[in-house]
ZATISE-754772 format. One record per residue (C-alpha): x negated, y negated, z; residue in one letter; residue number from 1. Coordinates in pm, 1 decimal, always signed. Each point is the difference from the previous one (the first is absolute). Example, Ala and Ser with C-alpha at 12.3 -4.5 7.8 and 13.67 -1.06 7.14 Angstrom:
REM residues 2
          X          Y          Z   rovex   base
    -1230.0     +450.0     +780.0       A      1
     -137.0     -344.0      -66.0       S      2
***
This chain:
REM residues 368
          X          Y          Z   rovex   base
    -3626.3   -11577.4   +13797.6       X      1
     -285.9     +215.2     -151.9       X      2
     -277.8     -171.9     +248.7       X      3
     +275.7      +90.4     +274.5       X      4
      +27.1     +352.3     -101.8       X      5
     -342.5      +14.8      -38.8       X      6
      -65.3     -110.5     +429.6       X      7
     +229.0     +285.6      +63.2       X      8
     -124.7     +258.2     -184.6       X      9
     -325.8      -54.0     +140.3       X     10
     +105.4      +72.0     +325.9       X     11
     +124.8     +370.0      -90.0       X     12
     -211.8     +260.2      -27.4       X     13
      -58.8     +135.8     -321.7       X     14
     +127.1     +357.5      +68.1       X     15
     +284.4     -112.3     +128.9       X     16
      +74.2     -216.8     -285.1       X     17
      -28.8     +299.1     -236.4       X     18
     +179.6     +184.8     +202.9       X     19
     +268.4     -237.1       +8.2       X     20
      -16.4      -54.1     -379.8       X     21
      +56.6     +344.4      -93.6       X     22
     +274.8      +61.4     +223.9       X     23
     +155.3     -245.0     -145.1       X     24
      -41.3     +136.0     -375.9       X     25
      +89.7     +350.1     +116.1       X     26
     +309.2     -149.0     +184.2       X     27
     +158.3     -169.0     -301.7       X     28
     -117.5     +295.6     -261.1       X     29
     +185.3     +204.1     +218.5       X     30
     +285.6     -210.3      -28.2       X     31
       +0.6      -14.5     -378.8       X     32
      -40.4     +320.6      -43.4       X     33
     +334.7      +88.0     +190.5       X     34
     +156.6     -269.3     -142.1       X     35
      -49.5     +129.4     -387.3       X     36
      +84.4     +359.1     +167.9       X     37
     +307.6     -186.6     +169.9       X     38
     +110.6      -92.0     -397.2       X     39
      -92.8     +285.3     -199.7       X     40
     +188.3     +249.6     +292.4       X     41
     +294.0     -267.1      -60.4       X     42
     +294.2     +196.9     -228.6       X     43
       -0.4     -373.1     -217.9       X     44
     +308.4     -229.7      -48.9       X     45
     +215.1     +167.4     -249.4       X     46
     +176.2     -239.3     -257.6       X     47
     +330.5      +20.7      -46.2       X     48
     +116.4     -235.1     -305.3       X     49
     +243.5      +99.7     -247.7       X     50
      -81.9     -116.7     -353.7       X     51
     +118.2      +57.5     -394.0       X     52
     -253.0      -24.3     -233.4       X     53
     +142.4     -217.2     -301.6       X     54
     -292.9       +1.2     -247.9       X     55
     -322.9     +164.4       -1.0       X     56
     -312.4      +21.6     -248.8       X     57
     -327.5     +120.3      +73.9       X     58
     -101.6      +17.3     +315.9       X     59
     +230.1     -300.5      +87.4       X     60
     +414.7      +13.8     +127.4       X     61
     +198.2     -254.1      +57.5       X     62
     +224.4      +65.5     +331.0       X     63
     +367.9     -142.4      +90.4       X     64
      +57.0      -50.5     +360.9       X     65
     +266.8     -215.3      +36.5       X     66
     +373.8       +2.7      -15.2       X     67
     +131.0     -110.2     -341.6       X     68
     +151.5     -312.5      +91.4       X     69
     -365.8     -132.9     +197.1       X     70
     -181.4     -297.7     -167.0       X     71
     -266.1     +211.4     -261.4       X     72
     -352.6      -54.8     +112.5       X     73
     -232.7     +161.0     -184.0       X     74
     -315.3      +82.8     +265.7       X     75
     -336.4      +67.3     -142.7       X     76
     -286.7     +110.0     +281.3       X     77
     -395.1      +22.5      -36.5       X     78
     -148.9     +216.5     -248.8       X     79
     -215.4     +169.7     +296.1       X     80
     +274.4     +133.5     +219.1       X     81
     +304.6     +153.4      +44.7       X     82
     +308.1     -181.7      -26.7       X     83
     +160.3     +181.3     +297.3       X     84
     -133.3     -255.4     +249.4       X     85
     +266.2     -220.0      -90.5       X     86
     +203.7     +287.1     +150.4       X     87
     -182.8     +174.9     +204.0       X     88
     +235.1     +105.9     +308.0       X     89
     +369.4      -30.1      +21.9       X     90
      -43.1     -251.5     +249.3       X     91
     -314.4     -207.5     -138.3       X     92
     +109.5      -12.2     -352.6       X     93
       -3.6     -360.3     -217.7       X     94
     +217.6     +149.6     -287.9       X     95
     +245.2     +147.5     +200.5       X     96
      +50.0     -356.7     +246.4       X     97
      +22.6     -128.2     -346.7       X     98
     +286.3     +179.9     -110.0       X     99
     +191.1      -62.2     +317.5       X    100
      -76.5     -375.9     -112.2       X    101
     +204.8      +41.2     -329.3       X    102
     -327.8      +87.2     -212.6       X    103
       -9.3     +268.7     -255.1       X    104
     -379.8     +147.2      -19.0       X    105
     -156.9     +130.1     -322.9       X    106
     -297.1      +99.4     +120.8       X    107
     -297.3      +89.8     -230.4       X    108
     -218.4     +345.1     +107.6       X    109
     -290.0      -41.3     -193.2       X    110
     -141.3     +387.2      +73.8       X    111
     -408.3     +110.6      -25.0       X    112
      -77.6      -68.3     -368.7       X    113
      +42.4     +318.0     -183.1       X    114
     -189.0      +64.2     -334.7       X    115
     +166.7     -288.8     -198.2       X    116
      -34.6     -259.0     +310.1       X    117
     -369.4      +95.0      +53.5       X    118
      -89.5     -204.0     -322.3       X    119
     +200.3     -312.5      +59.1       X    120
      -71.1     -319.1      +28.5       X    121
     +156.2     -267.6     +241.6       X    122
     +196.6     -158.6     -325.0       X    123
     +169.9     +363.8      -47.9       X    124
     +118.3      -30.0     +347.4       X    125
     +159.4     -340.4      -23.9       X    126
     +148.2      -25.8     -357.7       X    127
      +85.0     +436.1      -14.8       X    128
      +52.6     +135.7     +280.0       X    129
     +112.3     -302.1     +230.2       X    130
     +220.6     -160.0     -329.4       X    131
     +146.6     +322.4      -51.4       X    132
     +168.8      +51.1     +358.0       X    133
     +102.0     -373.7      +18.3       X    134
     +241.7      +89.7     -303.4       X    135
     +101.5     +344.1     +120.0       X    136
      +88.8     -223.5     +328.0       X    137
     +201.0     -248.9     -198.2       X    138
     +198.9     +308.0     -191.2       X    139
      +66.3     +183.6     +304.6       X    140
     +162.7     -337.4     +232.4       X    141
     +138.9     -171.3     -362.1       X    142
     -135.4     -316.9     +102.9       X    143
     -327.9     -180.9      +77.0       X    144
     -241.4     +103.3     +232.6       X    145
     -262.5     -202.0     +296.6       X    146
     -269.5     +116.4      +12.7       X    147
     -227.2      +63.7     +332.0       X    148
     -377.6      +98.8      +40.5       X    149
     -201.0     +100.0     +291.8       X    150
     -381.4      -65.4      +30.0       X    151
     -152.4     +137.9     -304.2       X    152
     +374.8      +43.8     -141.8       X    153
      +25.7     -355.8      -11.2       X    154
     -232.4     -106.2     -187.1       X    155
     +159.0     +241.8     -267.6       X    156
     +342.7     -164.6      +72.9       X    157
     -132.1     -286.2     -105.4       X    158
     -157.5      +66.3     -318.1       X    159
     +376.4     +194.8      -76.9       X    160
     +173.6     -274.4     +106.0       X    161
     -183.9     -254.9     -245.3       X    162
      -30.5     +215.0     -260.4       X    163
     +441.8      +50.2       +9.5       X    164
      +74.0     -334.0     +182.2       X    165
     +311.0      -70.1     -162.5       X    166
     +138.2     +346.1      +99.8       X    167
     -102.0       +6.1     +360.7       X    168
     +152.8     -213.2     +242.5       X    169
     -202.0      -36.8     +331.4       X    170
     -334.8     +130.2      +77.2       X    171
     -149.1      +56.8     +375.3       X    172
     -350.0      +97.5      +53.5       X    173
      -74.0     +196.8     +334.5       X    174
     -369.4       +2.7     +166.1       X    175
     -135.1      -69.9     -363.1       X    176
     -328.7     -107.0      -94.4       X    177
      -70.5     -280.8     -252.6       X    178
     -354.7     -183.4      +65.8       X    179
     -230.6     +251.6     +114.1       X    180
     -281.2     -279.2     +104.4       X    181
     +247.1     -195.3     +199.2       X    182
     -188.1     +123.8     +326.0       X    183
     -335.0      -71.5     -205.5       X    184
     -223.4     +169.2     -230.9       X    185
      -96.8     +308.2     +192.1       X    186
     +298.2     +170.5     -103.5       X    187
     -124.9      -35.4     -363.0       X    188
     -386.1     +101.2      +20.5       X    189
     +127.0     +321.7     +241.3       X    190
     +237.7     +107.8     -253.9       X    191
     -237.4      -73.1     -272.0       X    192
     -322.8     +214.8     +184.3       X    193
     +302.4     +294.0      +64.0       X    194
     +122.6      +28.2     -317.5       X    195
     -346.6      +29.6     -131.7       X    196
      -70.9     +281.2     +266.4       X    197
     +337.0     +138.4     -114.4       X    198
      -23.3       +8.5     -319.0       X    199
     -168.8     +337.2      -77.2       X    200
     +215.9     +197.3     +155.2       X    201
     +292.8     -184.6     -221.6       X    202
     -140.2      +87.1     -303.2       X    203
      -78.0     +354.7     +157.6       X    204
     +371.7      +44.1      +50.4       X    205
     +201.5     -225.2     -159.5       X    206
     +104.2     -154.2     +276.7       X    207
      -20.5     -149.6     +370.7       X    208
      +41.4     +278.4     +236.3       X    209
     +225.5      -80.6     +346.6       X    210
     -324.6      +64.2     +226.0       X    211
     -153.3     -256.6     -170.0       X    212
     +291.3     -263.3       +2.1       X    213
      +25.5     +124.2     +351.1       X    214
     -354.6      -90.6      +84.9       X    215
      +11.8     -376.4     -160.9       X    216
     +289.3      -73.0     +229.4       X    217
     -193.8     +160.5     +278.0       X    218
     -284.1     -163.6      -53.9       X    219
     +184.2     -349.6      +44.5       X    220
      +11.8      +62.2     +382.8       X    221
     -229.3     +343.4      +77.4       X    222
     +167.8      -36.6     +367.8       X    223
     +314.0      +47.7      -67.7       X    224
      +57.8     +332.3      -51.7       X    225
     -168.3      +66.8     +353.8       X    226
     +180.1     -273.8     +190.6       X    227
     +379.7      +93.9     -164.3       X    228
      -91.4     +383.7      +82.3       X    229
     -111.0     -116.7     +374.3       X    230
     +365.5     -219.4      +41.4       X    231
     +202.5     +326.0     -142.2       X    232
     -201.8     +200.0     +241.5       X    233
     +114.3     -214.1     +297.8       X    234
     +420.7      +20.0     -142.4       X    235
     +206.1     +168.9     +268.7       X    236
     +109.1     +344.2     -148.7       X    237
     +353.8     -111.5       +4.1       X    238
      -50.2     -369.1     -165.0       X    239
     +155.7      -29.9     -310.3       X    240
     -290.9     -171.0     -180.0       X    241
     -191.7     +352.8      -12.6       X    242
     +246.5     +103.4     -258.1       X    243
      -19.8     -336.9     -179.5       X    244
     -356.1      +19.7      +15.6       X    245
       -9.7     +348.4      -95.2       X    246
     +214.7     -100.9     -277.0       X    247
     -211.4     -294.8     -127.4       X    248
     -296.7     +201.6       +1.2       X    249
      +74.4     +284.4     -186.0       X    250
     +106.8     -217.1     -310.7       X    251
     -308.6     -145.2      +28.5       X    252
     -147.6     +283.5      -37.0       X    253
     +256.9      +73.5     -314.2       X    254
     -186.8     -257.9     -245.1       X    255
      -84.4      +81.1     -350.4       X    256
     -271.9      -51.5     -217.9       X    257
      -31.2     -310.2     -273.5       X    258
       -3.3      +62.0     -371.3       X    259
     -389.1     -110.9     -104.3       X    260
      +89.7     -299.8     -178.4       X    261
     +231.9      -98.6     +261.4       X    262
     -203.3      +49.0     +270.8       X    263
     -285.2     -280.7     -180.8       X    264
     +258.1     -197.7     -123.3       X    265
     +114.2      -57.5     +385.0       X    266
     -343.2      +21.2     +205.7       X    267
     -169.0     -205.1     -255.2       X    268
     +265.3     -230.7     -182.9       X    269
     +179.2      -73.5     +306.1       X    270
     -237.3      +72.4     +285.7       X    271
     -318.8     -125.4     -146.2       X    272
      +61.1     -229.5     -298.0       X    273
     +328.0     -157.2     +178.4       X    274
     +183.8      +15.4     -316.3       X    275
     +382.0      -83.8     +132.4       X    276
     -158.4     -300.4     +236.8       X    277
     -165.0     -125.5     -256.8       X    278
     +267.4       -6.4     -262.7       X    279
     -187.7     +267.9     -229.2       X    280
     +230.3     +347.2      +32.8       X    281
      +80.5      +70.7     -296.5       X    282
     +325.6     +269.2      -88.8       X    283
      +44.1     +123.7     -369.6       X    284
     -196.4     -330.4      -83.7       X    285
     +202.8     -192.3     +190.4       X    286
      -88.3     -196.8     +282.2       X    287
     +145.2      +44.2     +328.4       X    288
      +90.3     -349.0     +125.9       X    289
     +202.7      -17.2     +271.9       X    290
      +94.4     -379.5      -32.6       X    291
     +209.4     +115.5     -291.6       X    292
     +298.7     +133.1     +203.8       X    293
     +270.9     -168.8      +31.1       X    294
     +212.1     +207.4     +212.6       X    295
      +46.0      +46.3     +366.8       X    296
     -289.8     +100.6     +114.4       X    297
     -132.9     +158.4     +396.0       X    298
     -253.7      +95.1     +159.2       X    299
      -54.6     +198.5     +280.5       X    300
     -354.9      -40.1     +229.5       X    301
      -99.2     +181.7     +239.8       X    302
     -261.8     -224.8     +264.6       X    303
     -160.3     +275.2     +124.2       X    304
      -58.6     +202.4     -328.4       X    305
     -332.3     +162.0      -27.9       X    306
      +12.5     +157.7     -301.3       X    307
     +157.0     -317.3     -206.6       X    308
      -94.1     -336.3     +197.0       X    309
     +237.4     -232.8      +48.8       X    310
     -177.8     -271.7     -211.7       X    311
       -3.1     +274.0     -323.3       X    312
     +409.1      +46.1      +58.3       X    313
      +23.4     -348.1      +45.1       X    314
     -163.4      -99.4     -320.4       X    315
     +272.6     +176.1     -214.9       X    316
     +270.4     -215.3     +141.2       X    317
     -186.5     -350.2       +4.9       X    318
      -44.9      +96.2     -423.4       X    319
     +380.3       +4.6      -17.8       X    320
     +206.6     -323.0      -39.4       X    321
     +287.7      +27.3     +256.5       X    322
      -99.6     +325.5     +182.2       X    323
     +119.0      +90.2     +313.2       X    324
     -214.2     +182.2     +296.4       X    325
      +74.3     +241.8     +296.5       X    326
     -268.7       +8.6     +252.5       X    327
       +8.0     +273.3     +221.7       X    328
     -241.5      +61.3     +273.1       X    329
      -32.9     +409.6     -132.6       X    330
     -280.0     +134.7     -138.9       X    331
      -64.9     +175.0     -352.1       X    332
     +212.5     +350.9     +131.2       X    333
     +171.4     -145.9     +318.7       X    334
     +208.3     -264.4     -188.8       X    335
     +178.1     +312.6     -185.6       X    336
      +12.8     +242.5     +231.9       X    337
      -76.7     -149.7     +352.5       X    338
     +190.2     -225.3     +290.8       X    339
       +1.2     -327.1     -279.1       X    340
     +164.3     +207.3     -287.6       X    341
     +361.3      -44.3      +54.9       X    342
      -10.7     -334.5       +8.8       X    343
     -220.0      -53.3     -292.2       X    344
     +231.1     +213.2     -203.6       X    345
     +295.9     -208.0     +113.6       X    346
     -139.4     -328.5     -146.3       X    347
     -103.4     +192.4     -311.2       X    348
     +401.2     +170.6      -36.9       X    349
     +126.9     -361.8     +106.3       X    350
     -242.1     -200.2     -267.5       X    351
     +114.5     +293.6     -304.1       X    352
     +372.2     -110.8      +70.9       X    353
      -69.6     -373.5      +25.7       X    354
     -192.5      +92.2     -360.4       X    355
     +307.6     +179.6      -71.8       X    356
     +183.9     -304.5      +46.9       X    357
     -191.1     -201.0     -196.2       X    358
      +44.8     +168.5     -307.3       X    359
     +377.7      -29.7      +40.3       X    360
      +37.5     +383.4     +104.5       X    361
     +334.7     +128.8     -134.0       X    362
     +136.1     +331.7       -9.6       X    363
      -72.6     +135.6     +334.4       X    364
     -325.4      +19.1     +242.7       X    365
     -195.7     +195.8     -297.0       X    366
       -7.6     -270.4     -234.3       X    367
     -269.4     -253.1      +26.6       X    368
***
């Protein structure tokens, strides 16, 4: 192909081929350029979810969005963003298809680490903050709760979940890393060279900052940005995915910054030393080993994840004995909020009741 290319670009003139060339940049700069004008000019898709908050310490609340009777799940998300993607628009909202499945959602809002959060450590996250809202969960429905987490969230889940095993009685993990080399060892040395390069302006601030989280996700795929800016350029004004994309975007844009010690904890423990693949995480001195649970177990991949691959989710369910898997042919975002949602979130409702079940659930839907 290049020896090809090479006959036929010896045949143009090499004027014309400049000129050709940089008509074609200053076409598609144009185009991105109206495109991010085309979002920022957008009024944004306003949430509309109705929430109580039942506990709250910190910078972290604990929020009830289900009907009393629903099954309790308590949800925990990633540490990086805002929970709100798992109900983002009245019509492309996880939680609330949950709670039309017979789920009641307890859904953790970590917040931006204020003063006390800005010195803790990964542990204080697990066995505090994430400990404390599984009881005020359990007070508030009077009975056991399931627990749920979603990509970074699950890997929390599951070091909850072990730590109070007899207490909770299903766990699902959603988009969740677990061997960070599955893929191979780049992962590690890139993580390794950017916390290095990182780690000034941690101990300048305390913390990771969102630009810079923002750049190491960015920095997985340079292109995308452009080439998802170019497709939103090219949505008919009346397509309903400029909201939705509108939507998605601007809660990307909502991150929040990493405590310090959280922030090497996760890019070097996890991303570079492979601690959970390799059976070395360690919580409160404990290990985290996932072949320890005994309880129904699920996990949901997504095949076309870029931000978790599918071999990293997959690892978490092959270390536990009798888990159960959802494929879904969704992406990292798309399987909670795009076209494959629903139907992910169906299997998830169905598999909580079929949990339900087998803990002999008695005294209405709420009690698992």
């Amino acid at each position: 192909e290049g020896a090809a290319l090479a006959r036929d670009l010896a045949a143009i003139p090499p004027d014309d081929l400049a000129a050709a060339v940089t008509a074609e940049i200053a076409g598609r700069s144009a185009r991105l350029l109206s495109a991010v004008e085309r979002y920022r000019g957008h009024p944004g898709g306003a949430r509309q979810s109705t929430s109580a908050v039942v506990w709250a310490e910190g910078s972290t609340r604990l929020l009830d969005l289900g009907p009393p009777d629903g099954i309790p799940l308590l949800v925990v998300p990633s540490l990086i963003n805002r929970w709100y993607i798992l109900d983002l628009m009245p019509e492309r909202s996880f939680l609330a298809r949950l709670v039309a499945r017979g789920v009641r959602p307890f859904v953790v809002d970590w917040g931006a680490p204020g003063e006390a959060e800005r010195g803790f450590m990964l542990d204080d996250y697990i066995t505090g903050r994430l400990e404390s809202a599984l009881d005020a969960a359990r007070e508030v429905a009077g009975s056991p709760v399931a627990v749920l987490g979603y990509c970074m969230g699950g890997l929390l889940a599951t070091s909850l979940a072990l730590r109070r095993r007899d207490e909770i009685p299903a766990l699902a993990v959603v988009a969740s890393p677990w061997d960070f080399h599955a893929v191979g060892p780049d992962e590690g040395r890139r993580a390794e060279l950017s916390l290095a390069m990182l780690e000034p302006l941690i101990a300048a601030v305390g913390e990771l900052p969102v630009d810079a989280i923002q750049w190491l996700f960015h920095s997985q795929d340079p292109f995308q940005v452009i080439d998802k800016f170019l497709r939103f350029g090219g949505l008919p004004p009346d397509s309903s995915r400029v909201d939705l994309f509108v939507a998605v975007e601007d809660w990307v844009n909502d991150g929040v910054p990493l405590a310090g010690a959280v922030a090497r904890a996760c890019l070097g423990g996890w991303y570079a030393r492979n601690e959970p693949g390799r059976g070395e995480w360690h919580v409160a001195g404990r290990r985290v080993d996932p072949a320890a649970w005994r309880r129904p177990f699920l996990a949901v991949v997504p095949t076309r994840d870029r931000i978790v691959p599918p071999p990293s989710a997959a690892a978490l369910a092959d270390a536990v004995p009798g888990a159960e898997r959802i494929e879904t042919r969704g992406g990292h975002i798309g399987m909670i909020v795009g076209d494959a949602a629903p139907a992910v979130t169906t299997r998830i409702a169905d598999w909580l009741h079929d949990a339900g079940r087998a803990f002999n659930c008695s005294g209405g839907a709420g009690r698992l």
